[in-house]
Structures are given as C-alpha cells and as structure tokens.
C-alpha positions in Angstrom: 0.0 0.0 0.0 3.4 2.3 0.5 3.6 3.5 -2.7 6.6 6.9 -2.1 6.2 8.4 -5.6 2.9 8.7 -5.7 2.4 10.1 -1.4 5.4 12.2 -2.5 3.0 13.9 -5.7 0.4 14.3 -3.2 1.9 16.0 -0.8 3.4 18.6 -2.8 -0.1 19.2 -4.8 -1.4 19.6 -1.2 1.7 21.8 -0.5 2.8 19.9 2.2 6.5 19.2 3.7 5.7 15.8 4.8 3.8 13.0 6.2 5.0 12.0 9.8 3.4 8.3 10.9 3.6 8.0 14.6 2.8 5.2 16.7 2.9 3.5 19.7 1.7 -0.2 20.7 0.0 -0.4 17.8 -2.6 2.4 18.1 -2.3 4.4 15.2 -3.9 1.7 12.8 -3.4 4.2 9.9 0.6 3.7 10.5 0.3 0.2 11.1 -1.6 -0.7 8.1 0.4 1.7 5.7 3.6 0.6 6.9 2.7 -3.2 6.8 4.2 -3.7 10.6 3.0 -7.5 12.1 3.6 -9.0 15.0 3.6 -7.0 18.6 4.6 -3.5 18.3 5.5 -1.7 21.9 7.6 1.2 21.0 7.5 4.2 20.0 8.5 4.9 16.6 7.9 7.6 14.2 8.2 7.5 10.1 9.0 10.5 7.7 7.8 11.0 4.6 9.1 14.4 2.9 7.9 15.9 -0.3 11.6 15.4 -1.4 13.9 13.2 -0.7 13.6 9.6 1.1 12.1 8.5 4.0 13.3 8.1 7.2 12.5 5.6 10.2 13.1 6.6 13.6 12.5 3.3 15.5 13.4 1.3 19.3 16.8 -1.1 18.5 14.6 -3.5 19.7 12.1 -3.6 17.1 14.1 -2.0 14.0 13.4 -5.4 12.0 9.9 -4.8 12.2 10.8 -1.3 9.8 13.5 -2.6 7.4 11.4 -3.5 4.7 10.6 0.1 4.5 12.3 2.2 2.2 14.8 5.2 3.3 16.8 5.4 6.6 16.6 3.7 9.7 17.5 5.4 13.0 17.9 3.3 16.0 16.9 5.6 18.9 17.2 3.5 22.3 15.8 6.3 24.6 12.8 9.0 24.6 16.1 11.8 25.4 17.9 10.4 21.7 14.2 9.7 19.7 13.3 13.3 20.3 16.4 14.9 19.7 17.1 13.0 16.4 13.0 13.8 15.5 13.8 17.7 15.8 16.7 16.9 13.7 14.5 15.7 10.9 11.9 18.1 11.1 14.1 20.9 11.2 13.6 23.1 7.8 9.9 22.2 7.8 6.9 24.0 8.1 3.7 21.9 7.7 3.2 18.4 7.7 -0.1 15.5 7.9 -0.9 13.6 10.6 -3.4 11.5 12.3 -4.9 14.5 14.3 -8.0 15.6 14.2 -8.9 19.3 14.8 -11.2 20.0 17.8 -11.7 15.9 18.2 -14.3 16.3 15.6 -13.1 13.3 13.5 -11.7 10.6 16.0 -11.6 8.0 13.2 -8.1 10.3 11.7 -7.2 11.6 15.6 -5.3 8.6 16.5 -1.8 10.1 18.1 -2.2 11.5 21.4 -2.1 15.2 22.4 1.3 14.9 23.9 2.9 13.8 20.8 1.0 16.7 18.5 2.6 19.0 21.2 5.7 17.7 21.0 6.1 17.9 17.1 4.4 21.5 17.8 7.3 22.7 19.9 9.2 22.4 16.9 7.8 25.0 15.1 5.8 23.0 12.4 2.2 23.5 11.3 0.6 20.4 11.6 -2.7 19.8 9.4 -4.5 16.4 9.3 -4.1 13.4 7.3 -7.7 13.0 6.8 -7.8 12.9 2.9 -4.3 11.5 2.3 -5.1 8.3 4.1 -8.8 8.4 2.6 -7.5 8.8 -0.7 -4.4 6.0 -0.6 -6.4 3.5 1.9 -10.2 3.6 1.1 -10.3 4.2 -2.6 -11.4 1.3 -4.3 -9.2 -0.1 -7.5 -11.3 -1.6 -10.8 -11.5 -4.8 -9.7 -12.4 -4.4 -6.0 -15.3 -1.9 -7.5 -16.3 -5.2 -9.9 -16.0 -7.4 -6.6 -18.7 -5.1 -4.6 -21.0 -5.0 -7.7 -20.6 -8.6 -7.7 -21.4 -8.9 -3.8 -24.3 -6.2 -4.0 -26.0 -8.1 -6.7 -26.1 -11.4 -4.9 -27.6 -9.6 -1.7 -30.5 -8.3 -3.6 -31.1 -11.7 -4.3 -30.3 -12.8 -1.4 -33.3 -10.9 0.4 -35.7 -11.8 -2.0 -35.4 -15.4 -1.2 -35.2 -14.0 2.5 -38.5 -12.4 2.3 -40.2 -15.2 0.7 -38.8 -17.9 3.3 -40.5 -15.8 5.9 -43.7 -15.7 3.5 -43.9 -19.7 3.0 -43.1 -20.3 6.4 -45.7 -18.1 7.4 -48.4 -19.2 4.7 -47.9 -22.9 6.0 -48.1 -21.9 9.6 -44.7 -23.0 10.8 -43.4 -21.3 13.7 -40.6 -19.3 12.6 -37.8 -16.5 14.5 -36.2 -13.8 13.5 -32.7 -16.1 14.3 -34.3 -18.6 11.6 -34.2 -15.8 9.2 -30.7 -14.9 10.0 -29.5 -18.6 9.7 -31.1 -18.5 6.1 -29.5 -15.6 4.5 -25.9 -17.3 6.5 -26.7 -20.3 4.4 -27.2 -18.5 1.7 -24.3 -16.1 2.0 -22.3 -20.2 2.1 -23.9 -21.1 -1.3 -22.8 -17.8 -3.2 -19.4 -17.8 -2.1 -19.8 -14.6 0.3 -18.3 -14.1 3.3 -19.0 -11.4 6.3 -17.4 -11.2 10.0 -20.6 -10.5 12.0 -24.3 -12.1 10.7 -27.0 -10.5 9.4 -29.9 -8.7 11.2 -33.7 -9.5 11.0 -36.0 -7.8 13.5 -39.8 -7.1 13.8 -41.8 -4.7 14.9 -40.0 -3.0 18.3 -37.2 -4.7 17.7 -36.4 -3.0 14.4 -36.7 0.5 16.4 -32.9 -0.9 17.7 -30.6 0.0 15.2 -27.6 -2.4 16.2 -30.5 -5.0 17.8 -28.8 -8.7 17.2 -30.7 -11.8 16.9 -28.6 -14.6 19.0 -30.3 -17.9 19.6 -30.9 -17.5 22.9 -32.7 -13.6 22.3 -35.0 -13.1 19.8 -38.5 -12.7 18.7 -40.8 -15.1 16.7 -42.1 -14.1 13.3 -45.8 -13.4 12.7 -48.1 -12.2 10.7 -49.1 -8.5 10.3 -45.6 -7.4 12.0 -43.2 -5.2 10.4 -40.1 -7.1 9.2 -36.5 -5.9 8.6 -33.6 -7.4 7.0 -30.1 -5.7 7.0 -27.8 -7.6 5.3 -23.9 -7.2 4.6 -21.2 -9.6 3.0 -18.2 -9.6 0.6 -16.7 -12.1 -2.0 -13.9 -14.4 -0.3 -11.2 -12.6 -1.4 -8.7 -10.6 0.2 -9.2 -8.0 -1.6 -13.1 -8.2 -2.0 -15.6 -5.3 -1.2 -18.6 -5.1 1.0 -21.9 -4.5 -0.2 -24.7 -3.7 2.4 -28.4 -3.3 2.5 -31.8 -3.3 4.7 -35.2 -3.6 2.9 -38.5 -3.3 5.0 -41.5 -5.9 4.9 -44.6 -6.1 5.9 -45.9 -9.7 6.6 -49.2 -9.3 5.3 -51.6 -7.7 2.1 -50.1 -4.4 1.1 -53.9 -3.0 1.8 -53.0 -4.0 5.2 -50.1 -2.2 6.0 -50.8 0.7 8.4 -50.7 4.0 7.0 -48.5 5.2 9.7 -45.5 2.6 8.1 -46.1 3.9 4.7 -45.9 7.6 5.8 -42.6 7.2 7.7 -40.8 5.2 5.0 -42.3 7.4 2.3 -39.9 9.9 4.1 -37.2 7.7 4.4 -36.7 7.2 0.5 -37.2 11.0 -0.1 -34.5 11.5 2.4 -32.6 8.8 0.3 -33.3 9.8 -3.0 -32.5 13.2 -2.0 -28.9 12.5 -0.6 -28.4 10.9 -4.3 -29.5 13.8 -6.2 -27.4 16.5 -4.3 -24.7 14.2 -5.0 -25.3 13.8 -8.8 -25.8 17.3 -9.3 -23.0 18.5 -7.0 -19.8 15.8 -7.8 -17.8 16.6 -10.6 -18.5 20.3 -10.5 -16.7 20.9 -6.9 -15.4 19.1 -4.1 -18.3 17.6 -2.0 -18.0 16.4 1.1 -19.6 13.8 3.8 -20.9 16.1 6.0 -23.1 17.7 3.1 -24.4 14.5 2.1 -25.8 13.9 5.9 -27.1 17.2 6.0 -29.1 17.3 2.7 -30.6 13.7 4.0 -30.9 14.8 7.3 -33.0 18.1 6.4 -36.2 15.8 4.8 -36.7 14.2 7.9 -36.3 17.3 10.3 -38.9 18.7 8.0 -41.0 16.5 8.0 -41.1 16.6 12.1 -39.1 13.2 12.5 -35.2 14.6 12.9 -35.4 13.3 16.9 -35.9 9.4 15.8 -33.3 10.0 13.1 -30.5 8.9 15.4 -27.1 7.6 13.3 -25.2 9.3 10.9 -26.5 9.0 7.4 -23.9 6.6 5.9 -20.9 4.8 6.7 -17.6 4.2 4.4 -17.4 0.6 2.7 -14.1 -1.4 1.6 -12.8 -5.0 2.4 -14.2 -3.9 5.7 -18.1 -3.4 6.4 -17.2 -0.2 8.1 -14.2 1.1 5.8 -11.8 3.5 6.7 -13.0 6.5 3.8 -15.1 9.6 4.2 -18.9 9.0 6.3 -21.8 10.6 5.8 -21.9 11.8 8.9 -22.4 15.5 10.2 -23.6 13.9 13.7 -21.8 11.5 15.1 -18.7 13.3 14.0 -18.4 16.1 11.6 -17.4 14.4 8.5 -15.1 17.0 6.0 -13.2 14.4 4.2 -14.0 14.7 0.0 -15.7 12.4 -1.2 -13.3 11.2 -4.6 -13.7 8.6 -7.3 -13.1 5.3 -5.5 -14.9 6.2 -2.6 -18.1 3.5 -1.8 -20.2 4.2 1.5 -23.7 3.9 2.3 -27.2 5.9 2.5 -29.0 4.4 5.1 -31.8 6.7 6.6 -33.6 5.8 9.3 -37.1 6.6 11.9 -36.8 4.6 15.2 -39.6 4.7 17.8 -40.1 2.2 20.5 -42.4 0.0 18.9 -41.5 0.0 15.3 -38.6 1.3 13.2 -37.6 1.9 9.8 -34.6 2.1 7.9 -33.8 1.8 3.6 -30.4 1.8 2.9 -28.4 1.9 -0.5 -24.9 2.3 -1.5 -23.2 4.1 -3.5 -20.1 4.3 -5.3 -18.5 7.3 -6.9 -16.9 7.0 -10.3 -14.8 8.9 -12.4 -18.6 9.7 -14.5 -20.0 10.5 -10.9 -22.0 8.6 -8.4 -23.8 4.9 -9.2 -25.9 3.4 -7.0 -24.6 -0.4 -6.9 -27.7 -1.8 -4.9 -30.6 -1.6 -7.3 -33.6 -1.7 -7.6 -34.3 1.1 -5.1 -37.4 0.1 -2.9 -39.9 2.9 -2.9 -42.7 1.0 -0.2 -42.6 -1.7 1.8 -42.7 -4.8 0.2 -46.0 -7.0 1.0 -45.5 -10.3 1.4 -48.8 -11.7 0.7 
C-alpha cells in the first residue's frame, strides 16, 4: 500500500513538507496498516515522509526489524532523550506536515496520536494539518476490480433478500413457527452457497425490535415471526477474497396484504426514501462540479426528515464508508456523530442508510453508493420505494 512516488506527488499538490506516521503499541492503525508492521509493536516509533527526498524511520533497537522492509533510513533511537532529539533533527527546515490529528476531536476516526505527541512535534515549530484525505484517498479508494468485486457482492444480496422475504412468507403461509434467528441462519446459508463471506451475521428484526438499530438476533434472544408485524432485513457480506468489497443493504417488509399495511408505516418510509433519494440527487448534481463532502451529504438527507417533524428518531449518521471492511476506513456521511469533511473522490463506496426509530416500530432503507470517475452509481438496485407486502 506504500507507494513513495505517488504520497510524495500528493503531498506537494497539497503543499505539504511531509507525512510524519507515529505510533505507539500499535494504536495508530493508519501507520500500522500503511507501513505493513506485524507482529507485537510496543515502542514508539515515528516515520518520515518528505515531499523530497527519502524516507526516514526513527525506531526502538529493539524492534528495528519490524521497519526494514521500509524504504529510506533507519535510526535506532534506544531512549525518549535520543528519539526526540534525532525527531527535531528531521523536522528541522519544515513547516507543515499531515498527521493523524484531528482538529477540535471532531473526526476521531483520523485523531489517532495522542495530544502529547501533537505537542511535542508543535514545539518544533511545524504547522501540523490532518491526514484525513491523504489516508482516505491511498487506503479507502477502491481499485477496478475491487469496484467489480462489490458490484458482484451487492447483486447477490439483492437476491439474497428476496429469497429471504419469501422464506419468511412460505413459512408463514404454511403456519410453521418461525424467528427472526431462523431468518438470519437462512441468508448465512445462503451467503455459504454464493461464495460470500461477512465477519458478524446479518440482522432480522420485527416490529419493536427494528426501532434498535444495532439489535442482534442470538439464539438465545429473539423474537418469533408473525403475521401482520413489520419485518427488517439488514444484510452485509463480501466475496472471499482478500481483496473483496462489501456491499450492504436493509429492505422493509410487511408480513401481510399491502392494503394492510398501516398508514402510519407507509408515511414514515415514504420519508425515508425521499430523504434517500434526496442525498443521491445533491450528489449527482454536485460531484464533478466541486469538491463535496460527507458532512453535506448527511445534511441534505438529514433536512427531509427534520422537516418533516421526524429529525429526533433519526439517530445515526446518514452513511458509513465501505471497503474490504463493512465499516471502511473513507469519508462517512456523517455531520452527527462526528463532523465528517473528508472529500468524497472517485473510488470512494459508503452507504445511504436513513432511518425513523420509535419504540415499537422502526424503519430504515439503505443503498450504497459508489462514486466513479462519470459521478455517483448506485450499486444496490432496484431502489425500494414501499414496503414490500409479502402476501
């Protein structure tokens, strides 16, 4: 994933000195992942990336084989009095460099080195900006075939929950006793038969239950399936393949005729999928022609359901990013739970996932959406527009 040249052209179209990854134990993931370091990691250790010229390792004797397959120089700096003294040393003759540092804590996703280090590298002298959109645009955009791998995945999940829905409906129509675990186990089968892989299961709830957005199923806790309850399926899973992309989706059901569906349900998702379709058509009309952002995204979603007198049961960010992860390490839509102003690029995949959660019912639709070099393409079609009747 180190690729010099190109962070090197980056950072000087960004007009930045450098790119200093710091770490300790392991916490700065960013480092640990860009810098391909295994195995246990206890020391500090700090690598420079300038504009010009070659890196430069600054690293604990006892774990400088950990950093030689980097490129550039490797100091061996035994003691905190010799690692900072050699670290002013290199950053001397700079003025502004990236790092994992968020501004006012508002994105702690990026703010992964701790206060006393950003102080430290502050004493210096040097400006330091955040690393935000470097590591967003070298670690979470997706390559041509891991955008084919997620199309791939995202199509087989569409399918996936229509033989969901209608498991529930010929279970139902028979009279067999069935839970929202049974439903789970199906689409885990069925993520077995298509090749697809995913680290935590899938989520069916009902009625209340859907008004939890992270409620889990387990074997032990869970609700039966009946008829006339509300019904939701969120489902997420990639190829197996290191290198394969998430796709991830929840569709809404009713278990009934769709004349019986209350006309409270049809309201509230009814604003849901304007509040959807609405985050889609600010990005179509706005990529391409500037730099948009995730924080706009959530906002323009967000602004359908306040208006329509729902914004206090809209309670989650509006979208998450998507890679060989579920919840990828790119820009969110998200100006909520953190204030999300990382631009959004070609590459970038995340979801639009709108929700209403009360305390006996909840709704959610969610999509995704990847943007290309032509602009943004919904990967998850059909779009559902009402909730699906399953008699």
């Amino acid at each position: 994933m180190l690729n010099i040249q190109q962070l090197q052209k980056y950072l000087n179209e960004k007009n930045l000195d450098g790119w200093l990854l710091a770490d300790f134990h392991g916490r700065n993931d960013i480092a640990v992942t860009f810098l391909s370091l295994t195995g246990i990691i206890t020391r500090r250790a700090f690598y420079f990336i300038p504009a010009e010229g070659r890196p430069t390792a600054l690293v604990n004797p006892i774990e400088r084989e950990k950093f030689k397959h980097l490129p550039g120089e490797l100091i061996p700096c035994k003691g905190y009095k010799k690692l900072e003294s050699e670290l002013k040393k290199l950053l001397g003759g700079y003025k502004r460099i990236a790092m994992e540092y968020s501004p006012l804590g508002r994105l702690p996703y990026i703010g992964l080195v701790d206060a006393g280090t950003i102080e430290l590298i502050k004493s210096f002298g040097l400006e330091i900006v955040s690393s935000a959109d470097l590591v967003a645009d070298f670690q979470a955009r997706l390559s041509g075939v891991q955008a084919a791998s997620h199309r791939r995945a995202a199509s087989k999940l569409v399918t996936i929950k229509e033989t969901a829905f209608k498991f529930i409906a010929e279970a139902l129509k028979r009279s067999d006793r069935i839970t929202e675990y049974d439903v789970c186990r199906f689409i885990m089968d069925a993520f077995e038969k298509n090749e697809l892989a995913t680290q935590f299961g899938p989520n069916c709830s009902v009625d209340a239950n859907a008004g939890n957005p992270h409620y889990e199923p387990t074997s032990q806790f869970h609700a039966p399936v009946k008829k006339g309850q509300l019904i939701l399926i969120d489902m997420w899973a990639k190829e197996k393949a290191p290198e394969g992309i998430y796709g991830d989706i929840t569709w809404m059901a009713f278990a009934g005729a769709k004349e019986d569906i209350p006309e409270r349900y049809k309201r509230l998702f009814a604003v849901l999928v304007e509040a959807r379709d609405t985050a889609v058509a600010f990005l179509k009309e706005h990529i391409g022609r500037r730099e948009v952002y995730g924080y706009e995204v959530d906002d323009a979603c967000r602004k359908v359901i306040e208006d329509a007198g729902y914004g206090d049961y809209f309670t989650h960010r509006t979208g998450h990013s998507i890679t060989t992860s579920e919840h990828g390490s790119g820009p969110n839509i998200d100006n909520l739970e953190t204030e999300d102003r990382r631009r959004l690029a070609p590459g970038h995949l995340f979801s639009i996932e709108p929700g209403i959660y009360y305390e006996d019912c909840g709704f959610r639709t969610e999509i995704n959406v990847l943007i290309t070099e032509t602009g943004p393409e919904v990967t998850t079609l059909p779009l559902q527009t009402e909730i699906t009747a399953l008699f």
